[in-house]
Backbone as a chain_set.jsonl record, in Angstrom:
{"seq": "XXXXXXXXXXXXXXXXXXXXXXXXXXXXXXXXXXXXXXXXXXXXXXXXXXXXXXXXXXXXXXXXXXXXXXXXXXXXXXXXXXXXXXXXXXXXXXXXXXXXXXXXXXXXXXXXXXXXXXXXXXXXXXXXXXXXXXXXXXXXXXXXXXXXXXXXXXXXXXXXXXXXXXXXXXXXXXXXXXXXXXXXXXXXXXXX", "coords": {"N": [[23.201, -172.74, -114.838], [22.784, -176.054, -114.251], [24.4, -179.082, -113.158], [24.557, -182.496, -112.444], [26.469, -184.882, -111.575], [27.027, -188.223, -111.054], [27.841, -191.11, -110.562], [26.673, -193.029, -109.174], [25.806, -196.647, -108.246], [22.64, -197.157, -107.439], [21.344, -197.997, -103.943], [19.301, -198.983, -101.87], [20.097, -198.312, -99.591], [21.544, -196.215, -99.617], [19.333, -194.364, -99.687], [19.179, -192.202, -97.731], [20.838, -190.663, -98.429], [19.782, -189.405, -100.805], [19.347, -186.448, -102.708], [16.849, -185.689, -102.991], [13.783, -186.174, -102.595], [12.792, -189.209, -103.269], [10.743, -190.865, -106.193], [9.007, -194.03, -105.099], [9.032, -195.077, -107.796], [11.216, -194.301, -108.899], [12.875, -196.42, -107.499], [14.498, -198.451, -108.358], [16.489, -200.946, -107.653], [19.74, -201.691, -108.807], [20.405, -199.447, -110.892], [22.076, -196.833, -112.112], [20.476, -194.562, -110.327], [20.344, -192.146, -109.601], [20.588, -189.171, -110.725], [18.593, -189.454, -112.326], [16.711, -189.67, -110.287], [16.911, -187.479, -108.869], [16.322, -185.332, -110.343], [13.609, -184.675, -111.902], [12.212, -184.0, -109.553], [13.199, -181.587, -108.528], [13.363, -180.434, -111.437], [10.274, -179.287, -111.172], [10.964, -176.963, -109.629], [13.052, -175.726, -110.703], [15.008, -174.791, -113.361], [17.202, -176.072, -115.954], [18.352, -178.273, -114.845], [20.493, -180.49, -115.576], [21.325, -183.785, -115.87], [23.458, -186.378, -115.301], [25.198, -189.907, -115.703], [27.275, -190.559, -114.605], [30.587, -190.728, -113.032], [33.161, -187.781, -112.763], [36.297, -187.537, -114.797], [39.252, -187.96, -116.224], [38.016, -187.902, -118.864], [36.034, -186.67, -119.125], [35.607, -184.297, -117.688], [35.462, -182.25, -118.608], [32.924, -181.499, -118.48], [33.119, -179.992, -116.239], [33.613, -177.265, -116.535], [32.385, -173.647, -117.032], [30.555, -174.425, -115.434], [28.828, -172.385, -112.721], [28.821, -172.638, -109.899], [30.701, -175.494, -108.078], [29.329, -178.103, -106.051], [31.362, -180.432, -104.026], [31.084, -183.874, -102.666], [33.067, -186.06, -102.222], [34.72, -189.461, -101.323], [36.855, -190.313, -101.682], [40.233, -190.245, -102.192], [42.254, -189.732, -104.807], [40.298, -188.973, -107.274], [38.986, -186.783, -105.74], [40.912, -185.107, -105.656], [41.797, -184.818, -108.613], [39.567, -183.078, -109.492], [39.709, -181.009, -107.903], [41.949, -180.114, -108.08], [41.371, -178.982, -111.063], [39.141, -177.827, -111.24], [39.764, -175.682, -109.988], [41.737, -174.454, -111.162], [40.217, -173.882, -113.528], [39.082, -171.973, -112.367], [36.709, -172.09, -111.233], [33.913, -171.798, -108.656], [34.061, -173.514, -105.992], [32.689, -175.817, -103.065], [34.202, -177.953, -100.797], [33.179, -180.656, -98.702], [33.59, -182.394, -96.406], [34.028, -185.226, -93.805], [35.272, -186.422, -91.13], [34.804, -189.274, -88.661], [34.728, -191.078, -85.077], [34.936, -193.852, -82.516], [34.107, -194.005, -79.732], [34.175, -195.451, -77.2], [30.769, -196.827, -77.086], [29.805, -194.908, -78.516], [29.577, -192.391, -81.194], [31.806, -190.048, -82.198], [33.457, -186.615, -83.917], [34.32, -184.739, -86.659], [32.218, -182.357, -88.927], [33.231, -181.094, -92.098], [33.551, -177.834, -94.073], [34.943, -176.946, -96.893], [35.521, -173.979, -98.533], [36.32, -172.634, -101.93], [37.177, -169.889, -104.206], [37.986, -167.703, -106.489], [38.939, -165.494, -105.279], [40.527, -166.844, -103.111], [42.127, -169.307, -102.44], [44.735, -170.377, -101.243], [44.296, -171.661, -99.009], [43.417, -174.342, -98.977], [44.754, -177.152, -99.545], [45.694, -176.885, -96.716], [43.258, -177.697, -95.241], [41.828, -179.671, -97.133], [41.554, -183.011, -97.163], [43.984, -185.156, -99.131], [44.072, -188.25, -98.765], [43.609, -190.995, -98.536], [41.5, -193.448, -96.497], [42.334, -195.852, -94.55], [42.193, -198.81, -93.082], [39.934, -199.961, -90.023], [37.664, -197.613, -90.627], [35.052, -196.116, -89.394], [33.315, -194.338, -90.179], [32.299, -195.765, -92.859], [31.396, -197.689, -91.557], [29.033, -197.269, -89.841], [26.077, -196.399, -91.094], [24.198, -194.934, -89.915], [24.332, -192.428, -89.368], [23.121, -190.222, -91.068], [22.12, -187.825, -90.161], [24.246, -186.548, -89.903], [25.597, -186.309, -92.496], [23.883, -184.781, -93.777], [23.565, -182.591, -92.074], [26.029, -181.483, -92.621], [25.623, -181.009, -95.384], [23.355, -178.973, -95.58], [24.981, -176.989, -94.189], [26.66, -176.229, -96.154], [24.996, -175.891, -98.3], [23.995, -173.07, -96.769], [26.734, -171.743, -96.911], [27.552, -171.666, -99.8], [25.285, -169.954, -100.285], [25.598, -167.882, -98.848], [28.128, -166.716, -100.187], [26.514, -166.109, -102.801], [25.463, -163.715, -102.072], [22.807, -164.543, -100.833], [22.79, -164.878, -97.746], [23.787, -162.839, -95.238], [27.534, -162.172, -94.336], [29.588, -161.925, -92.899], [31.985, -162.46, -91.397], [33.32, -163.619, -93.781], [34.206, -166.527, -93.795], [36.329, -169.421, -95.373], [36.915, -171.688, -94.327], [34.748, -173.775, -92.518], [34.425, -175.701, -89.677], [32.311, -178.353, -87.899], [32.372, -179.348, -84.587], [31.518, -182.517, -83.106], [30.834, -183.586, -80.376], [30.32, -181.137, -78.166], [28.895, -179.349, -79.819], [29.963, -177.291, -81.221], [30.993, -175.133, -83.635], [33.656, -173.714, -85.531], [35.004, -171.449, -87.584], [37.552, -170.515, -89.839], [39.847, -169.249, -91.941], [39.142, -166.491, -93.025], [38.728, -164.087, -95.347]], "CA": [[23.172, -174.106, -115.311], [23.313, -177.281, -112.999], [24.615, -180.187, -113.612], [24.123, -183.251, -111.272], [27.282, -185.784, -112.255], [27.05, -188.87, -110.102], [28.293, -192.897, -111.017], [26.851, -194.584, -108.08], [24.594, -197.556, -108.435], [21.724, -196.843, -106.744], [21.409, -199.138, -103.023], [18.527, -198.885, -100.947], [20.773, -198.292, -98.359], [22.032, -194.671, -99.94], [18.279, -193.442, -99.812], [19.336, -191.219, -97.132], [21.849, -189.633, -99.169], [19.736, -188.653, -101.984], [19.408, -185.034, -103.066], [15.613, -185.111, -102.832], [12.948, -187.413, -102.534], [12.755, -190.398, -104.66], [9.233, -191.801, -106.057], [8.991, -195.603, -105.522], [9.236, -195.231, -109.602], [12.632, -194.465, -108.763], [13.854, -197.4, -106.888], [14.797, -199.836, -109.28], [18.224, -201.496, -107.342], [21.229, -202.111, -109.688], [20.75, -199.043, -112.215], [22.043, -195.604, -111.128], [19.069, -193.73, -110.645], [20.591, -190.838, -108.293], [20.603, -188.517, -111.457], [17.042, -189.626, -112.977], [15.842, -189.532, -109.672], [16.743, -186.195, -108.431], [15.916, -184.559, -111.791], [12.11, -184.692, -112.237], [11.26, -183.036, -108.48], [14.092, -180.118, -108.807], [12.691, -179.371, -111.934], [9.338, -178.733, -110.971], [11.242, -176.134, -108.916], [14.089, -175.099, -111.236], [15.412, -174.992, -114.521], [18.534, -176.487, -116.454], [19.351, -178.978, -114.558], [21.147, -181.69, -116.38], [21.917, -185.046, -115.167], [25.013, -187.1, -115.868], [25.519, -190.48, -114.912], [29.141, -190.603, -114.771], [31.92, -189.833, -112.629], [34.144, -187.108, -113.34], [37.37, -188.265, -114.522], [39.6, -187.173, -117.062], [37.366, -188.184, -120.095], [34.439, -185.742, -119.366], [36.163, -183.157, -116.769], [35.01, -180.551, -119.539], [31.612, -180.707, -117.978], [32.603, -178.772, -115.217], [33.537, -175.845, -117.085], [31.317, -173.162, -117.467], [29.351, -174.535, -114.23], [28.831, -171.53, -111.671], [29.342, -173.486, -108.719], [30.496, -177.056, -108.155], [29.476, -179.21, -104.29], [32.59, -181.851, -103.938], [31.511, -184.856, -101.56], [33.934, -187.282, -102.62], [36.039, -189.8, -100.32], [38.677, -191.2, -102.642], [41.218, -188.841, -102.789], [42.519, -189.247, -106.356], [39.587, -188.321, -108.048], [38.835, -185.284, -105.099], [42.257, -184.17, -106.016], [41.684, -184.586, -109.338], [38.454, -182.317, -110.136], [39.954, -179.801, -106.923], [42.995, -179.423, -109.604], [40.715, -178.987, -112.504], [38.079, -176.304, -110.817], [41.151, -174.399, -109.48], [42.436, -174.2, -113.206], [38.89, -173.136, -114.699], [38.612, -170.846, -111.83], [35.565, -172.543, -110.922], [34.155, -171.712, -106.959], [33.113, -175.095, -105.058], [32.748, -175.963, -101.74], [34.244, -179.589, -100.961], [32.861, -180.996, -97.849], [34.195, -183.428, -95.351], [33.901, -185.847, -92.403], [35.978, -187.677, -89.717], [34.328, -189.96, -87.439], [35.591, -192.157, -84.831], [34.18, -194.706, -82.286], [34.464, -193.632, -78.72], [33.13, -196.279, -76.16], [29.255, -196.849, -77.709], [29.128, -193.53, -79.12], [30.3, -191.754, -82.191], [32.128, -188.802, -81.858], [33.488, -186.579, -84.857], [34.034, -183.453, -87.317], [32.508, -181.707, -90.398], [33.757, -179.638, -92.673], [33.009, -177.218, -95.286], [35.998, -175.491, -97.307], [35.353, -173.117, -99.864], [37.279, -171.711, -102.283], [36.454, -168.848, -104.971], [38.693, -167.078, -107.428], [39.548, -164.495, -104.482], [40.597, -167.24, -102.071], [42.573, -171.128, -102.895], [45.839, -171.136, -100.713], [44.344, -172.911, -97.804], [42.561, -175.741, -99.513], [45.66, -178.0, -98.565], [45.633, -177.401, -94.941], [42.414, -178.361, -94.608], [41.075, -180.701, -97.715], [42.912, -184.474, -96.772], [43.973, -186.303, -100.192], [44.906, -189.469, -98.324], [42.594, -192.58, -98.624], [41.535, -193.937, -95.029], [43.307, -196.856, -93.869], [41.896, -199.433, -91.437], [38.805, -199.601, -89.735], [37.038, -196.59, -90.683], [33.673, -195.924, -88.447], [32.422, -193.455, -91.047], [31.841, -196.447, -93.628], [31.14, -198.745, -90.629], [27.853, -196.257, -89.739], [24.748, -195.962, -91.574], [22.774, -194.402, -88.61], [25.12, -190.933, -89.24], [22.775, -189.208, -92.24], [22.012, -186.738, -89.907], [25.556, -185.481, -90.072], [25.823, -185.606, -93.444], [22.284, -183.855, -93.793], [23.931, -181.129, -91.527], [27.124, -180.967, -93.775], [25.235, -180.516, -96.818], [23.209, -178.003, -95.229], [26.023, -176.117, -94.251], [27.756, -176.228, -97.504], [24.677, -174.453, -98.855], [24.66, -171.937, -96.507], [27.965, -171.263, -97.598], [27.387, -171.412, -101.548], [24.608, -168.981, -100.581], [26.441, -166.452, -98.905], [28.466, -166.517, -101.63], [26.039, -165.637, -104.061], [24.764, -162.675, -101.283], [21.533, -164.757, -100.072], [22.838, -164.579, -96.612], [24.886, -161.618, -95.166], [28.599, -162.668, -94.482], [30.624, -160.477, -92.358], [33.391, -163.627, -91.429], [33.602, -164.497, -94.759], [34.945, -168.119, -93.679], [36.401, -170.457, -96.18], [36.685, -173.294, -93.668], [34.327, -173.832, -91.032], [34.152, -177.48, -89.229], [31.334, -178.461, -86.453], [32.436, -180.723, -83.605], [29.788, -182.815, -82.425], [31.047, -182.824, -78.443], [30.486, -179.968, -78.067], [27.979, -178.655, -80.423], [31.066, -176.006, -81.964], [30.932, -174.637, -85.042], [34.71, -172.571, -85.914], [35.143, -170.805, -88.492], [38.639, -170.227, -90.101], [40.582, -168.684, -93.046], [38.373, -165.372, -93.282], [38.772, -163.371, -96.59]], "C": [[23.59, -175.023, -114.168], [23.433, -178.172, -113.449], [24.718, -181.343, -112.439], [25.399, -184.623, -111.829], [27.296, -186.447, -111.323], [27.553, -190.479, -110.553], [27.866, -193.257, -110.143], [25.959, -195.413, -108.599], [23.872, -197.885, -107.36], [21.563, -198.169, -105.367], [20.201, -198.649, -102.247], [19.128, -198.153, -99.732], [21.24, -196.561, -98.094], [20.845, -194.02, -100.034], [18.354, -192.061, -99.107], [20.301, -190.542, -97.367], [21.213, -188.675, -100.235], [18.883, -187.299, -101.946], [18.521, -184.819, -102.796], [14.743, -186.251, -103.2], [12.821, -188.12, -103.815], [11.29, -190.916, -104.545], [9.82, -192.751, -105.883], [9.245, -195.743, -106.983], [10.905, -195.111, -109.895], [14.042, -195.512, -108.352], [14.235, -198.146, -107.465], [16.716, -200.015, -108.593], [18.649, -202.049, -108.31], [21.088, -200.553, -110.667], [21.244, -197.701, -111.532], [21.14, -194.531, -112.053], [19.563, -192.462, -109.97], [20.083, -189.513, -109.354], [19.081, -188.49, -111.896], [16.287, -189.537, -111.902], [15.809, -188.202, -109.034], [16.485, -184.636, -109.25], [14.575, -184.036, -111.56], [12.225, -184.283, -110.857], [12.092, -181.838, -108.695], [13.517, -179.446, -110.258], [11.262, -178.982, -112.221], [10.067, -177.41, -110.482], [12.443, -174.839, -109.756], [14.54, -175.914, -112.305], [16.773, -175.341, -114.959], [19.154, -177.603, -115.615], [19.505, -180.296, -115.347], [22.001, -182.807, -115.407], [22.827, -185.816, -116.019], [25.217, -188.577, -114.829], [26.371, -190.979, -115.138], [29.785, -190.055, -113.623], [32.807, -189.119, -113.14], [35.74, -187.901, -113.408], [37.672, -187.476, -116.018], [38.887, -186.904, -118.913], [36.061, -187.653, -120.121], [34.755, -184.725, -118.364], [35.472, -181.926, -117.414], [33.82, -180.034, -118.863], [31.678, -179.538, -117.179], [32.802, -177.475, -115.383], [32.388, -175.336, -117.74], [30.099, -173.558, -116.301], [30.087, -173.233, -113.317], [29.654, -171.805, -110.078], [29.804, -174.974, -108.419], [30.537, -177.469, -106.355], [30.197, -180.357, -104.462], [31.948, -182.762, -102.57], [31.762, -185.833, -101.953], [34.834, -187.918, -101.198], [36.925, -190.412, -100.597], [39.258, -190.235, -102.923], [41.724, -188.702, -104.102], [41.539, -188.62, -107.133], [38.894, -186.902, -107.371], [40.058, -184.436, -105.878], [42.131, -183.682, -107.352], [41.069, -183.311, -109.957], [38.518, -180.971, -109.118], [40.595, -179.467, -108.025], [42.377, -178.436, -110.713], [40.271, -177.321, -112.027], [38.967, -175.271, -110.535], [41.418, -174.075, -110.83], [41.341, -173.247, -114.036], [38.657, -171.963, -114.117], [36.919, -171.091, -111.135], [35.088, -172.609, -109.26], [33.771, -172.868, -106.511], [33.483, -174.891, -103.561], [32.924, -177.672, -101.295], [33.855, -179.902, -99.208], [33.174, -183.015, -96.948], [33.321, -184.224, -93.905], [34.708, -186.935, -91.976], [34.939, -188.359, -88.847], [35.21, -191.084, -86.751], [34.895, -192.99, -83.832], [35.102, -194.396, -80.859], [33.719, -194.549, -77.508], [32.143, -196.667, -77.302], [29.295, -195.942, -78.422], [30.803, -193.065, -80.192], [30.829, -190.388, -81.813], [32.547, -188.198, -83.456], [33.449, -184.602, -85.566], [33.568, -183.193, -88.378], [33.234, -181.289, -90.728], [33.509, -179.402, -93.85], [34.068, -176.226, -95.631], [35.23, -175.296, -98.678], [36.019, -172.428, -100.21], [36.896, -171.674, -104.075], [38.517, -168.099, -105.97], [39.795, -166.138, -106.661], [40.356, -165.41, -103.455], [41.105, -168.91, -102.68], [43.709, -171.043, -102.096], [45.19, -171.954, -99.249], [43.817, -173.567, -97.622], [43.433, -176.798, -98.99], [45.819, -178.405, -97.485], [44.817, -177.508, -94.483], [41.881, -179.84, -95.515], [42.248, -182.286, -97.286], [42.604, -185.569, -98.234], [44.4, -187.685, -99.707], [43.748, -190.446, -98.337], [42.654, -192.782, -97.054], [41.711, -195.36, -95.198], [42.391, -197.414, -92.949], [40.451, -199.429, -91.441], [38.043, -198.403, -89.437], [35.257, -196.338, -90.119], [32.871, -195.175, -89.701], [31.087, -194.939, -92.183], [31.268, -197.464, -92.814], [29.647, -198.358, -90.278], [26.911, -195.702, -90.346], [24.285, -194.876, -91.04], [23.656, -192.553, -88.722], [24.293, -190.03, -90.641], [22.5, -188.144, -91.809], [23.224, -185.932, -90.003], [25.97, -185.167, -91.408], [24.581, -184.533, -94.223], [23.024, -182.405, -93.428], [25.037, -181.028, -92.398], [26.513, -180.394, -95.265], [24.197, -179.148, -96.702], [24.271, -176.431, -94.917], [26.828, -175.608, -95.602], [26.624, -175.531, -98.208], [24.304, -173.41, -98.184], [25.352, -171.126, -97.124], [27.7, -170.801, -99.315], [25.782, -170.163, -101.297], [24.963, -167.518, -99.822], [27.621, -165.685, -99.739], [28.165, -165.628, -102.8], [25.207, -163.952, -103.304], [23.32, -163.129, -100.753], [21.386, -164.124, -98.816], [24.093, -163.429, -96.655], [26.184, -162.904, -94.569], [29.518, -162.219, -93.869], [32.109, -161.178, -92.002], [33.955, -163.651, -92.267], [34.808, -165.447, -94.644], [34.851, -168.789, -94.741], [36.379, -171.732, -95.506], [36.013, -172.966, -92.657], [34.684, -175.764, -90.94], [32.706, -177.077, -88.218], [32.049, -179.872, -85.724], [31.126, -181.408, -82.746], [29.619, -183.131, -80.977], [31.164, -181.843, -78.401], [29.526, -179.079, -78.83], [28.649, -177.266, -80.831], [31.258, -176.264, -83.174], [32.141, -173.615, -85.25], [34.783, -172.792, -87.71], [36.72, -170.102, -88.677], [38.511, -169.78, -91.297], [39.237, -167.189, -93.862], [39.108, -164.789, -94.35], [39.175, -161.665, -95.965]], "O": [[24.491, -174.818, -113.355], [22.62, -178.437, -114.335], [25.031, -180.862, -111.349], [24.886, -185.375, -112.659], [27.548, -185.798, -110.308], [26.949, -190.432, -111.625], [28.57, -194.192, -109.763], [25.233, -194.95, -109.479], [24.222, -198.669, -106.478], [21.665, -199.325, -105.777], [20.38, -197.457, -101.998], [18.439, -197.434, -99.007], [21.296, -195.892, -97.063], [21.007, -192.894, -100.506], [17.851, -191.029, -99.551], [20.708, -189.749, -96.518], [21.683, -187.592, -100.583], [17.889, -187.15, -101.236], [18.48, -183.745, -102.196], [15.03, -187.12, -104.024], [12.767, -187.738, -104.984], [10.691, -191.267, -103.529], [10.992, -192.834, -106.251], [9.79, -196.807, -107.278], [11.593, -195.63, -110.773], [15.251, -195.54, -108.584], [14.453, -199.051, -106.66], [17.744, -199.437, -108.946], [17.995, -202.97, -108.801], [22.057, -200.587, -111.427], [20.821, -197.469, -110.399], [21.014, -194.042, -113.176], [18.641, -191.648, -109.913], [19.2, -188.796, -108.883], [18.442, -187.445, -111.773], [15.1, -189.324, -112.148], [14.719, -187.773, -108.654], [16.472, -183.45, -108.918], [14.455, -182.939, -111.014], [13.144, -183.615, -111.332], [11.424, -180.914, -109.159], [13.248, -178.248, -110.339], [10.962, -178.44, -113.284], [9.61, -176.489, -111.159], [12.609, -173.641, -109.526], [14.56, -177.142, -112.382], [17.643, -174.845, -114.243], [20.361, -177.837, -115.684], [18.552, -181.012, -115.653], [22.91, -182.69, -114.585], [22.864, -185.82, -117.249], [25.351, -188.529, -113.607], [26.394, -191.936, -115.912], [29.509, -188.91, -113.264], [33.43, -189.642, -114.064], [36.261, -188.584, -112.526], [36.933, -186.773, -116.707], [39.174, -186.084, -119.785], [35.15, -187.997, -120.874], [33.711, -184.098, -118.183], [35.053, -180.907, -116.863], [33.536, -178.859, -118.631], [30.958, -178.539, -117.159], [32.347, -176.603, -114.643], [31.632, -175.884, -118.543], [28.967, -173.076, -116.309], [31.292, -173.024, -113.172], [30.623, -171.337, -109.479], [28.865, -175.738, -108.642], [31.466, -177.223, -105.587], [29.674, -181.303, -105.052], [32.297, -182.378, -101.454], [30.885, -186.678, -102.135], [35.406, -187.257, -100.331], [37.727, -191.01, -99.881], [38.941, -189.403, -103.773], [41.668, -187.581, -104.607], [41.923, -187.622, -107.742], [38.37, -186.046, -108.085], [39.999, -183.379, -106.505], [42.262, -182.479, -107.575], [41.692, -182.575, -110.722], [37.738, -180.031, -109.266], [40.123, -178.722, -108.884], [42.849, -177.366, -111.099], [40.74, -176.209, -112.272], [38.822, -174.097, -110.874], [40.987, -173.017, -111.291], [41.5, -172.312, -114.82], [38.2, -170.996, -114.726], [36.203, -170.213, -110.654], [35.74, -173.355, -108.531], [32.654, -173.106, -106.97], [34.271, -174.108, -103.031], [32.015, -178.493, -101.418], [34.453, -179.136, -98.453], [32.933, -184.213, -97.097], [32.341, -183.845, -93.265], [34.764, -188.086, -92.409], [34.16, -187.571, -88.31], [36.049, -191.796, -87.303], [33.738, -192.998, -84.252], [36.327, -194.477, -80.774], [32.665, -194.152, -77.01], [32.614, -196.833, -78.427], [28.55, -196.175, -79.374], [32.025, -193.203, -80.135], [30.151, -189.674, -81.074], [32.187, -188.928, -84.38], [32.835, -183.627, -85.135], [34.265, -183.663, -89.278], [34.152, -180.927, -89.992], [33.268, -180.259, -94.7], [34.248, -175.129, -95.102], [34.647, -176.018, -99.486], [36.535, -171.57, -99.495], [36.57, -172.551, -104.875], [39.728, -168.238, -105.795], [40.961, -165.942, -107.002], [41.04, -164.677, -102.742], [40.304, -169.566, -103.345], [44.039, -172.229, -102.132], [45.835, -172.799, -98.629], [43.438, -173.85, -96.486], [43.008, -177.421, -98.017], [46.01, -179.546, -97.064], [44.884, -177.51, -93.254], [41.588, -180.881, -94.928], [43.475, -182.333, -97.201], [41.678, -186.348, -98.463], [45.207, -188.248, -100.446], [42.806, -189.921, -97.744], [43.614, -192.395, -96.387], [41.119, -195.944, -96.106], [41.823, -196.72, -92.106], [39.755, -199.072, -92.391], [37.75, -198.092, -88.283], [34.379, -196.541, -90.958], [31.774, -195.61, -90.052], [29.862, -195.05, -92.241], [30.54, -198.236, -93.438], [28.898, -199.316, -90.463], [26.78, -194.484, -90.227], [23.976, -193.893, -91.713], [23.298, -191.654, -87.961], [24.978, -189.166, -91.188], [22.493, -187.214, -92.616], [23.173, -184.714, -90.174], [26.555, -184.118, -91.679], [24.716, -183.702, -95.121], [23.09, -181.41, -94.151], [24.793, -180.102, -93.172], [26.975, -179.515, -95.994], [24.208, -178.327, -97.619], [24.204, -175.276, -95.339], [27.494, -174.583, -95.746], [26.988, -174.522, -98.813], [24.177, -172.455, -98.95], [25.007, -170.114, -97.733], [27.704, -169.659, -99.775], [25.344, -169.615, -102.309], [24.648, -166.383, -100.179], [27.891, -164.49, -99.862], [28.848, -164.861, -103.479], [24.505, -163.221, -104.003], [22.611, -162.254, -100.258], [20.543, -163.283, -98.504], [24.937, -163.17, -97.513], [25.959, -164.103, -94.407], [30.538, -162.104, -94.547], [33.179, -160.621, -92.248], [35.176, -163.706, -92.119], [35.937, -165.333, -95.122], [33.758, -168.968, -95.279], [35.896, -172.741, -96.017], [36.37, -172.08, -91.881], [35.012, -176.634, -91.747], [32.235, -175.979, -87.92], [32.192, -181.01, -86.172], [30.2, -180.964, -82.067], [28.545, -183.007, -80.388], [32.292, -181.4, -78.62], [29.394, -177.948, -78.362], [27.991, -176.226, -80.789], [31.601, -177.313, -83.718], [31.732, -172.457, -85.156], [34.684, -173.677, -88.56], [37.117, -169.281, -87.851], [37.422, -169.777, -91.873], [38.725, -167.156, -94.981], [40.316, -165.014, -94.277], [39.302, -160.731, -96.758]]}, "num_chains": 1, "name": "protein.A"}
């Protein structure tokens, strides 16, 4: 079962965020379409998925029980913290995914990251996930022109949720990797 739970209101601007191509039938700015729009092509491809247009919060949390897997890219820490709490509780595996950026001369510099954590594996969600709100002039929100990095984060993150399930072989089995982008490094920590 999949469930697709999202609150945003749809912006032109977030096209390069969404899950999977949007018709023009989709664009209507002000309503949130993220859910109605990434519905109808996934299920040509696959079954059950259910859309939700809501944020998780304590008045529908239930959904996520009983989901297989849950993908976290949230950047408000109360409600990350929140639904980390929750999934930890249900036992539920996710993979919450991250990014730092910062503003170096002209050029962006910057890290992913992809923690995962499974039934077998939750003490070192802390020392990597960051519940703290960003402060200040944040480059991330300042930066449109960065979807390729979150393209590659969300790539990575299913990777991960598919070595998981045994798609790919696994011999690390890393709960945190990052990628630095000087450098074109990819580490891999907290092996199983």
């Amino acid at each position: 079962m999949a469930g697709v739970l999202n609150g945003y209101v749809f912006h032109i601007l977030l096209s390069v965020r969404s899950v999977s191509y949007l018709h023009p039938a989709h664009l209507t700015v002000g309503e949130p379409i993220r859910e109605k729009g990434s519905k109808e092509p996934f299920s040509r491809m696959h079954k059950n998925i259910i859309p939700h247009d809501c944020y998780v919060d304590a008045s529908n949390v239930d959904l996520l029980q009983g989901m297989d897997f849950v993908f976290i890219c949230i950047d408000r820490s109360a409600p990350k913290k929140f639904i980390i709490g929750k999934l930890k509780e249900l036992d539920v595996p996710f993979v919450d995914v991250g990014m730092g950026v910062y503003l170096a001369g002209d050029s962006l510099g910057g890290i992913t990251r992809v923690t995962t954590c499974t039934k077998d594996k939750k003490d070192h969600l802390e020392n990597h996930i960051s519940f703290a709100d960003i402060e200040g002039d944040d480059a991330y929100a300042q930066n449109i022109q960065i979807a390729d990095l979150n393209s590659l984060n969300a790539s990575l993150a299913v990777i991960k949720w598919k070595k998981t399930c045994g798609f790919y072989v696994d011999f690390d089995c890393e709960y945190h990797s990052t990628y630095t982008i000087d450098g074109n490094f990819i580490k891999n920590e907290d092996m199983l």
